[in-house]
C-alpha positions as a Markdown table, in Angstrom:
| # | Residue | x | y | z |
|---|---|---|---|---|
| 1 | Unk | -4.4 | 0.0 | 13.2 |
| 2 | Unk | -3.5 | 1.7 | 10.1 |
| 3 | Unk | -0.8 | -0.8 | 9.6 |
| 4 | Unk | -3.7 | -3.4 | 9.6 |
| 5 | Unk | -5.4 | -1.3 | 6.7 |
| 6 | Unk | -1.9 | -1.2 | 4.9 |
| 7 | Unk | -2.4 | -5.2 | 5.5 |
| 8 | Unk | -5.5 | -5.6 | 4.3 |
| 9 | Unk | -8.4 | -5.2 | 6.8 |
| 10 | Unk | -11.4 | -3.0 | 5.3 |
| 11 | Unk | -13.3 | -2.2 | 8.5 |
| 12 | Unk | -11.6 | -2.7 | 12.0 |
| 13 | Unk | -12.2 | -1.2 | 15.8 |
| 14 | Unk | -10.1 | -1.2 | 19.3 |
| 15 | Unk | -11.5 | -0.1 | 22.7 |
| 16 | Unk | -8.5 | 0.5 | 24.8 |
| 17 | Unk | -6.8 | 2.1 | 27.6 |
| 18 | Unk | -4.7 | 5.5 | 26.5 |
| 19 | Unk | -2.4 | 7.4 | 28.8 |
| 20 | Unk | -1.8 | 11.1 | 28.8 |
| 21 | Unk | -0.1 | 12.3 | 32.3 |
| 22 | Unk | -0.1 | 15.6 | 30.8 |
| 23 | Unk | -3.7 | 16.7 | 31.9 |
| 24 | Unk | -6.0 | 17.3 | 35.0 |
| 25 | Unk | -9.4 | 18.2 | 35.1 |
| 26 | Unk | -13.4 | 17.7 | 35.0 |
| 27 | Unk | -12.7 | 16.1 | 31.7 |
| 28 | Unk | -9.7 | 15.0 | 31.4 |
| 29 | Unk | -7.4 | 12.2 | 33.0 |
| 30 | Unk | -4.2 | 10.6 | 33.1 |
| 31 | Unk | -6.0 | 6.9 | 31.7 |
| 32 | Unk | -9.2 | 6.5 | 29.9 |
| 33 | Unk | -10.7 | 4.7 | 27.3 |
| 34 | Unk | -10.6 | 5.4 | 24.0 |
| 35 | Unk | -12.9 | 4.0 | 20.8 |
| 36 | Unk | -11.0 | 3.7 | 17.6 |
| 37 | Unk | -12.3 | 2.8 | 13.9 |
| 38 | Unk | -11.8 | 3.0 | 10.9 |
| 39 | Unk | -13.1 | 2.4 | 7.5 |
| 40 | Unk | -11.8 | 1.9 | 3.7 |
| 41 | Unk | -12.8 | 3.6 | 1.1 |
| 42 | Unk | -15.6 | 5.2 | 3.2 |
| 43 | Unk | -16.0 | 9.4 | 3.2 |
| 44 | Unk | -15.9 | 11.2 | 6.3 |
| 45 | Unk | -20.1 | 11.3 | 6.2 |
| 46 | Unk | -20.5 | 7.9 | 7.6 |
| 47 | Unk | -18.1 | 8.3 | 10.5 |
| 48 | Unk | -20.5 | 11.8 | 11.5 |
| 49 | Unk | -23.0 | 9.0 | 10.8 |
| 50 | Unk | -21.4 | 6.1 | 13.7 |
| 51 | Unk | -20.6 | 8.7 | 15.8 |
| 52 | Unk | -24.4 | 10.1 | 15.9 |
| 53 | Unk | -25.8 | 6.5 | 16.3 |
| 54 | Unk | -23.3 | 6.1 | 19.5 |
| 55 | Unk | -25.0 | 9.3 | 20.7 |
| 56 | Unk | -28.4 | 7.5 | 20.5 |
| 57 | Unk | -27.0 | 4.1 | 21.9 |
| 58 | Unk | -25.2 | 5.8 | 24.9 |
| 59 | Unk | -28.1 | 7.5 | 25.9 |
| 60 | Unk | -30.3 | 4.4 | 25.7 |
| 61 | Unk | -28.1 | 2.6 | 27.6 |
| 62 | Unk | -28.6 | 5.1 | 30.5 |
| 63 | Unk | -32.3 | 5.3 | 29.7 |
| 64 | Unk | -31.8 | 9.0 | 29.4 |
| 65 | Unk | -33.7 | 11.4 | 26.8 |
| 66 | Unk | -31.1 | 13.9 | 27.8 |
| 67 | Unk | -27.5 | 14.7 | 27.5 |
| 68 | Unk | -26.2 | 16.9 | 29.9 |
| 69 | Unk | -22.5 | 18.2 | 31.3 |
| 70 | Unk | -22.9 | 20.8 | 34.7 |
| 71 | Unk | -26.0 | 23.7 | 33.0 |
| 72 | Unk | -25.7 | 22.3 | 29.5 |
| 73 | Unk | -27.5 | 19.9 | 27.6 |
| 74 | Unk | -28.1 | 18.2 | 24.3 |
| 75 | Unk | -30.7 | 15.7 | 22.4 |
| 76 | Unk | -28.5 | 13.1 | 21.6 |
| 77 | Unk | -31.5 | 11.6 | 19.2 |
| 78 | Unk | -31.6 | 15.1 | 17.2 |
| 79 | Unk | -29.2 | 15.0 | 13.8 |
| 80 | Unk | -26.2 | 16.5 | 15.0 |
| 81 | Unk | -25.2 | 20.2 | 12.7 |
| 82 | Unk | -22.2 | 20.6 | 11.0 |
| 83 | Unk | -20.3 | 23.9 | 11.1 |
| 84 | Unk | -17.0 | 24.9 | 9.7 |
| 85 | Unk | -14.3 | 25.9 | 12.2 |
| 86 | Unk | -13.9 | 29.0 | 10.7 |
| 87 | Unk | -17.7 | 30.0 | 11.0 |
| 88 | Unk | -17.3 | 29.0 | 14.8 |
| 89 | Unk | -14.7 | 31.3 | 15.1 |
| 90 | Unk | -16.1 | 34.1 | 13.5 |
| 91 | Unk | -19.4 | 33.6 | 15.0 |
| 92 | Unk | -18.4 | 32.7 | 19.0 |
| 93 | Unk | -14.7 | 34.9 | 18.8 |
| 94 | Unk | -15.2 | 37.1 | 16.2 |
| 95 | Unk | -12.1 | 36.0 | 14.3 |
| 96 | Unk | -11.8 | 34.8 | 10.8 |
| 97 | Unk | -9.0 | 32.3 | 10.5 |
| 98 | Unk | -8.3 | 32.6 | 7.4 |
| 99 | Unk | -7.3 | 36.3 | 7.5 |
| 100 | Unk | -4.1 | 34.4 | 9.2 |
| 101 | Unk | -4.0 | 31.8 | 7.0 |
| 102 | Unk | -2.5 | 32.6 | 3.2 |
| 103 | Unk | -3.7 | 30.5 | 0.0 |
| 104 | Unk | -1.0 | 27.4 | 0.4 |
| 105 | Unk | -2.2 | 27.0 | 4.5 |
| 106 | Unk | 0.3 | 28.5 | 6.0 |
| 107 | Unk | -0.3 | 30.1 | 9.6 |
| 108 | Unk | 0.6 | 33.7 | 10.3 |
| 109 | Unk | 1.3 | 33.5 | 13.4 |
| 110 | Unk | 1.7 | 37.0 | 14.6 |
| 111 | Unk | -1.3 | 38.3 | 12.8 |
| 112 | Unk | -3.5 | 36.1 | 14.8 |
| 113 | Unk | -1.5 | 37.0 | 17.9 |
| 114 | Unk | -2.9 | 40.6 | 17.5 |
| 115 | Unk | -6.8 | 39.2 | 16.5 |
| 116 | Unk | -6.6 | 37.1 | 20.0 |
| 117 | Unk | -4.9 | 40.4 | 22.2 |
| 118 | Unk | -8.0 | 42.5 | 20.5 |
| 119 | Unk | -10.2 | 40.1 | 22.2 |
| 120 | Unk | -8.9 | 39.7 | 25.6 |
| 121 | Unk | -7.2 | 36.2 | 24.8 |
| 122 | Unk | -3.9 | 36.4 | 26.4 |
| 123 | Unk | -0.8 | 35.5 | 24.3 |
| 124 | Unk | 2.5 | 34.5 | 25.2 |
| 125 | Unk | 5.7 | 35.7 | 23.6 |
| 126 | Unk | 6.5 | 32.1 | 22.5 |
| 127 | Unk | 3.1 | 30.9 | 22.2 |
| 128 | Unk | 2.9 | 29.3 | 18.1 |
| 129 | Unk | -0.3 | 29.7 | 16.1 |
| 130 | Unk | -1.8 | 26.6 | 17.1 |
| 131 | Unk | -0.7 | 27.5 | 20.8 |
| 132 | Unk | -3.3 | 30.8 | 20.1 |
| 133 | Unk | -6.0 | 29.2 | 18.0 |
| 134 | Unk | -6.1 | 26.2 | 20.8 |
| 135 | Unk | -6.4 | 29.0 | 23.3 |
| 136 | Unk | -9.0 | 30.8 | 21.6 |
| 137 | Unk | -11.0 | 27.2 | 20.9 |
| 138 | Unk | -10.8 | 26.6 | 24.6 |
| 139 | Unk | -11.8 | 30.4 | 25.8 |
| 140 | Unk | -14.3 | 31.8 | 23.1 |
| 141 | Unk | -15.4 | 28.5 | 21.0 |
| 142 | Unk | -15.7 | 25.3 | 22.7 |
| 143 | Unk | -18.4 | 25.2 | 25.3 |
| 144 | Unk | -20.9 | 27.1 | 23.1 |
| 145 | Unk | -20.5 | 23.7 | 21.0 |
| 146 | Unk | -23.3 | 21.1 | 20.9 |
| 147 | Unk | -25.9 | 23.2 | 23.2 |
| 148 | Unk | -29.5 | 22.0 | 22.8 |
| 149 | Unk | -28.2 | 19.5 | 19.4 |
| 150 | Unk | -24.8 | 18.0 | 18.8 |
| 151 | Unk | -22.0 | 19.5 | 16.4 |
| 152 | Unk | -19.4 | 18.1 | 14.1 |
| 153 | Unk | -16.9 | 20.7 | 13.9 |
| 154 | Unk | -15.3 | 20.5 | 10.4 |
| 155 | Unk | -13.3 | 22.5 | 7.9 |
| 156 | Unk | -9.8 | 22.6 | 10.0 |
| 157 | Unk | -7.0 | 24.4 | 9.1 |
| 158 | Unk | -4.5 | 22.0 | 7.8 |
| 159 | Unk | -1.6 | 23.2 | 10.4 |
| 160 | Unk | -4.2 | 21.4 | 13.0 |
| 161 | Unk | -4.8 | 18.1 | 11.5 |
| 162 | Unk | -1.9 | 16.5 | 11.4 |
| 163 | Unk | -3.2 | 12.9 | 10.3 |
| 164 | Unk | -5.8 | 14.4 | 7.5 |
| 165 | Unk | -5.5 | 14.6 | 4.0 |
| 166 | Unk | -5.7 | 18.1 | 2.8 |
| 167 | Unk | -9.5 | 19.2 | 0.9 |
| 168 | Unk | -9.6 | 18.6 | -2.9 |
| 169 | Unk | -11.7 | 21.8 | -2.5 |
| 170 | Unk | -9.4 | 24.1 | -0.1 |
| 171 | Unk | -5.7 | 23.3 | 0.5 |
| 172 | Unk | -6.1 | 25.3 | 3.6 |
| 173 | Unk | -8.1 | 22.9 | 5.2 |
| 174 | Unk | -8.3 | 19.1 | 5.8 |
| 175 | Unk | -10.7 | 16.3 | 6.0 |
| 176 | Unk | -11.1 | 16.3 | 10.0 |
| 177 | Unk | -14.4 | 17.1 | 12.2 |
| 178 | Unk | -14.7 | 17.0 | 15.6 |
| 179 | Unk | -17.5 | 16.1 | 17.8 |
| 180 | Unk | -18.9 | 18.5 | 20.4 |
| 181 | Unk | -21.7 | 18.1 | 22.7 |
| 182 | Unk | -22.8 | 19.8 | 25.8 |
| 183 | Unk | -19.9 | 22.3 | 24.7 |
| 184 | Unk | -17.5 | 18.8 | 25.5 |
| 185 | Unk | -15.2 | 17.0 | 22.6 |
| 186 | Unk | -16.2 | 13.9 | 22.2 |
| 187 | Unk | -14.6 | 12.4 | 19.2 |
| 188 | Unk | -12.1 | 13.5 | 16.4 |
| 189 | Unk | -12.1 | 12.0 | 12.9 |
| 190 | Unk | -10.0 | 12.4 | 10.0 |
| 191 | Unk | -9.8 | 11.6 | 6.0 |
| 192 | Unk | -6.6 | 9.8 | 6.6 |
| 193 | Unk | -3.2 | 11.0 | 5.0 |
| 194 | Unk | -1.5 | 8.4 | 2.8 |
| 195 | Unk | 1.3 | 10.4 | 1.4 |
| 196 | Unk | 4.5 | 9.1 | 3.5 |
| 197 | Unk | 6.7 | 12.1 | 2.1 |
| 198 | Unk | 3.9 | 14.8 | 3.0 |
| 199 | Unk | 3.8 | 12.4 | 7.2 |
| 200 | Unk | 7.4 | 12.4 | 7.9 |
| 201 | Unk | 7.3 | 16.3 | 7.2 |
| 202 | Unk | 4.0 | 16.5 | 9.5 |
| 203 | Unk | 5.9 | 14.5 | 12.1 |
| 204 | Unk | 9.8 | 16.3 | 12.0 |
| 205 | Unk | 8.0 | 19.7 | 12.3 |
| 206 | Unk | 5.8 | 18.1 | 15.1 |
| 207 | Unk | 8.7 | 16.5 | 16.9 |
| 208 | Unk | 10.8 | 19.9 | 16.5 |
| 209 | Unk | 7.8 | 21.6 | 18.7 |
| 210 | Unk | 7.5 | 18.7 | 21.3 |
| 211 | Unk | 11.5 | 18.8 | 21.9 |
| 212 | Unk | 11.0 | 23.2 | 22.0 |
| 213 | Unk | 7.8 | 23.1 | 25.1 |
| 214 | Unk | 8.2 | 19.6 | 26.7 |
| 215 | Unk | 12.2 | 19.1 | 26.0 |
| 216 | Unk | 11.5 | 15.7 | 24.4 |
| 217 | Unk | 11.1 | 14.1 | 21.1 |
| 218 | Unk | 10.6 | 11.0 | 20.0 |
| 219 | Unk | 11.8 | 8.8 | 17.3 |
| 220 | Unk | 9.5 | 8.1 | 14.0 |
| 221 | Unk | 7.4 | 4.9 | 13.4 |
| 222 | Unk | 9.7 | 3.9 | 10.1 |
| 223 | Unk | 7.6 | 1.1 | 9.8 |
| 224 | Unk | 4.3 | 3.2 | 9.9 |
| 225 | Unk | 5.4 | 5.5 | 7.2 |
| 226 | Unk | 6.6 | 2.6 | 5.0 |
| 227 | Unk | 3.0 | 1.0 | 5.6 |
| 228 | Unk | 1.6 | 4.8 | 4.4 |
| 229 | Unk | 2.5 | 4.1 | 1.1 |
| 230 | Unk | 0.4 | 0.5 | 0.7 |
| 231 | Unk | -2.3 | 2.0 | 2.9 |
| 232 | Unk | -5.5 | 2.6 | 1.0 |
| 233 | Unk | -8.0 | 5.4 | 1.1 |
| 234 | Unk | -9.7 | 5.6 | 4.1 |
| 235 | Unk | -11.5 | 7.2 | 7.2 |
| 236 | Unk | -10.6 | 6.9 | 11.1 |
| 237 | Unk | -13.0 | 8.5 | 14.5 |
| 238 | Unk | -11.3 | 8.3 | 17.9 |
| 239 | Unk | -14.4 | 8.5 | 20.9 |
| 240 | Unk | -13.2 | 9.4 | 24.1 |
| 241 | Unk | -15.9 | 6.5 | 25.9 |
| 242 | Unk | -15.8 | 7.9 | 29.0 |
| 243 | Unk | -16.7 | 11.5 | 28.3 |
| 244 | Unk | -19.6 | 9.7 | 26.4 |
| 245 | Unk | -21.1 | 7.9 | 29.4 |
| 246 | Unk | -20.9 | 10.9 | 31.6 |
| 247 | Unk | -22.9 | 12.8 | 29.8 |
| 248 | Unk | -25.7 | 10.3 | 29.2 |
| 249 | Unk | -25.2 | 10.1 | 33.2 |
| 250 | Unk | -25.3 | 13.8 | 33.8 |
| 251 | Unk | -21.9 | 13.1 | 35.7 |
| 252 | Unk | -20.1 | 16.4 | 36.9 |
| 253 | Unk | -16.2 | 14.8 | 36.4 |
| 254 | Unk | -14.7 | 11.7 | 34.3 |
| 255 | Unk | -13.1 | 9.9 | 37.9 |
| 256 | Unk | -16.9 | 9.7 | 38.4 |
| 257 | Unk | -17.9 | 7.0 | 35.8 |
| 258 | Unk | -14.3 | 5.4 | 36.4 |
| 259 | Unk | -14.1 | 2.2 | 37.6 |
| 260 | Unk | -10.7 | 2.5 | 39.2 |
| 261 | Unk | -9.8 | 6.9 | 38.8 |
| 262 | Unk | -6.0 | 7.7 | 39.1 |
| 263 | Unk | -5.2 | 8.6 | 42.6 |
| 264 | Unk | -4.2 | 12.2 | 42.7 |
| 265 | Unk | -1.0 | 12.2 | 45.2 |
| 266 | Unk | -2.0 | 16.6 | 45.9 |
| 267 | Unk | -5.8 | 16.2 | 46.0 |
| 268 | Unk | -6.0 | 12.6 | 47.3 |
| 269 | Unk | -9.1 | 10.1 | 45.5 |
| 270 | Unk | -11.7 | 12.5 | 44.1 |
């Protein structure tokens, strides 16, 4: 799709299928469907601003006032907050980020590795930083997200937004939010990078960790990074839809608003 901007389009979408047989759970599966857009020359404000009128639309839809996951719940017609990821940490883990984080955005990896071990959050001896702050998103932060209102969760440390242009404000952190409700992720958007020197650095160094944990790496998208450079200014949201309709159906698991779930070969059909 961002070769399409490179090519000329100004405000394009794509509901698809997406495939990721690395996780299992009450929210996450194998297949689902994904919302993408994007938008040139359009700030990061009027994605929060789609992605709160899809709130409103997914719950009318369901003819529900209410959006709820398991004991949570959120007013999807309230205007969603925004808070900085490093207020969420400090507030819900008691960890400032940026005590790890020196003034060009690089990650010290074994000073957060204490901050977490203070707090209970277990580490591993090969676990990177984003390997911690992920855990500590996932144990102290995220389902404290989007109670009663939803949140855009913005401000992320450049190391974890691998797409985003870096802040004119901070160059510690980059133009990405995320949206939570119920204490679930529901979409992730970004200012998008368009410096194809500064993406194939992003990519080795992500390819380089992908062959260390999964023992596979894949090759780069030369034509991608050559359309980076004709690419103009813009903004992109991904919405995972199916997350969406089950909380404007109150639905316990995402096989449960599936048409057709992924038969699990250990657990059988859920």
């Amino acid at each position: 799709m961002k070769k399409l901007l490179a090519a000329g389009e100004a405000r394009i979408f794509a509901m698809s299928r997406v495939f990721r047989n690395r996780e299992r759970g009450a929210l996450h599966s194998p297949e689902f469907t994904m919302v993408e857009w994007y938008r040139v020359g359009e700030p990061l404000e009027t994605l929060m601003r789609d992605c709160a009128e899809m709130l409103v639309a997914a719950a009318e839809a369901a003819e529900t006032r209410t959006l709820r996951f398991r004991d949570r719940e959120a007013d999807p017609f309230a205007q969603p907050e925004q808070l900085p990821v490093r207020d969420a940490f400090v507030e819900h883990a008691g960890i400032d980020l940026f005590e790890t984080i020196d003034p060009r955005g690089e990650p010290n990896r074994d000073r957060l590795a204490r901050l977490a071990a203070e707090r209970g959050i277990r580490v591993a001896a090969d676990d990177d930083w984003s390997d911690i702050f992920s855990r500590i998103l996932v144990e102290k932060v995220e389902t404290r997200l989007g109670l009663g209102r939803a949140v855009f969760l913005t401000d992320y440390p450049v190391c974890e937004a691998a797409l985003a242009r870096a802040s004119t404000e901070d160059p510690r952190v980059a133009e990405r939010f995320e949206l939570y409700a119920c204490g679930v992720e529901l979409a992730n958007a970004f200012g998008e990078l368009t410096d194809p020197v500064e993406q194939r650095r992003r990519f080795e160094a992500d390819m380089r960790i992908k062959a260390r944990v999964y023992g596979a790496a894949y090759p780069l998208d030369e034509d991608f990074l050559a359309a980076l450079a004709e690419m103009p200014e813009s903004s992109g949201a991904a919405l995972g839809f199916d997350r969406l309709v089950m909380l404007a159906c109150g639905a316990d698991r995402i096989e449960d608003v599936q048409w057709t779930p992924v038969f699990d070969p250990a657990g059988g059909q859920r």
